[in-house]
N, C-alpha and C positions, 0 to 999 in steps of 0.2 A: 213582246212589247217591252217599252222602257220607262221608267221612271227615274224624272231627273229631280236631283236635291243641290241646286244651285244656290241657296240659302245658305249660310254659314251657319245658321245658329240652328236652322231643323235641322242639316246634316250632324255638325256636332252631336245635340240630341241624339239621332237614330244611334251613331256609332259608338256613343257610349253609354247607351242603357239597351242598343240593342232594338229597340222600338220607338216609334215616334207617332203621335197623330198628326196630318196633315190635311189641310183644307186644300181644298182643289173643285174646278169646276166640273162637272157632271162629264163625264166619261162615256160617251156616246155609244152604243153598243159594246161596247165593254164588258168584262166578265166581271161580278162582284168580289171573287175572291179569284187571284192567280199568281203566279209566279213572274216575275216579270225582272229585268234584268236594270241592275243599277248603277247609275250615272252623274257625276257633277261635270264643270267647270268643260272638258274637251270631251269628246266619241270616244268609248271604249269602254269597254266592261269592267267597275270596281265590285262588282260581285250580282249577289242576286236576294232578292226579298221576295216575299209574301204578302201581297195587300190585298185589302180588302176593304170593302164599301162598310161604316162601322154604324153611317145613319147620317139621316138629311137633317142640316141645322135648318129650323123654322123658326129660331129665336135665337137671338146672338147670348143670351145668359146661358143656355145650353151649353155652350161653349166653354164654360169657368172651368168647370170638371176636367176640362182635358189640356187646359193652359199650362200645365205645368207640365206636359211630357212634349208637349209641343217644341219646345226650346227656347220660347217668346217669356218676355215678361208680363205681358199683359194681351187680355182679347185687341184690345185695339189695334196693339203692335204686331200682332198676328195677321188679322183682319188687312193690317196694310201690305202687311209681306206677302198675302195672296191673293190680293185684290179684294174690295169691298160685295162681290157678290158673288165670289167662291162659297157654294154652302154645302158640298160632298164631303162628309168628314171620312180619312180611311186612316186605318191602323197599318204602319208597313214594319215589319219584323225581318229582323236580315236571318237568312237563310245560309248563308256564306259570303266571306269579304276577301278580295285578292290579298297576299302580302302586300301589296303596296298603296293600298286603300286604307291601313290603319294609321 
């Protein structure tokens, strides 16, 4: 599978700490934790991460705790850049990044 980080400011995030939490919608028979092969902007492998399902937002205050590894300045602005009813919070870890990915 793939996970796309077409987001400027989650991508930044992941690439330089390495990790990032991302909100995204419910991933429908999906595996909760897998390897999955990673992606922006055009097709083609810029490396590979580790995500996994880290817990369902049932309240947007939930949220504050992770706001800050997210890449966003605030829940709101988060909340916008993944759509108002994305509530799959996952932790994605880079595993490995091509050279031309950094």
């Amino acid at each position: 599978m793939v996970i796309w980080f077409n987001n400027d400011k989650a991508r930044k995030c992941l690439l330089k700490r390495g990790y990032v939490y991302t909100l995204r919608h419910l991933r429908q028979g999906g595996a909760i934790e897998k390897r999955e092969v990673l992606m922006w902007e055009k097709f083609g492998s810029r490396g590979t991460v580790y995500v996994r399902l880290w817990e369902t937002i049932d309240k947007i205050e939930n949220l504050r705790k992770y706001v800050s590894e997210s890449g966003f300045d605030s829940v709101e602005e988060w909340l916008k850049a993944a759509g108002n009813d994305a509530r799959e919070l996952y932790r994605v870890d880079v595993i490995e990044l091509r050279s031309e990915a950094r």
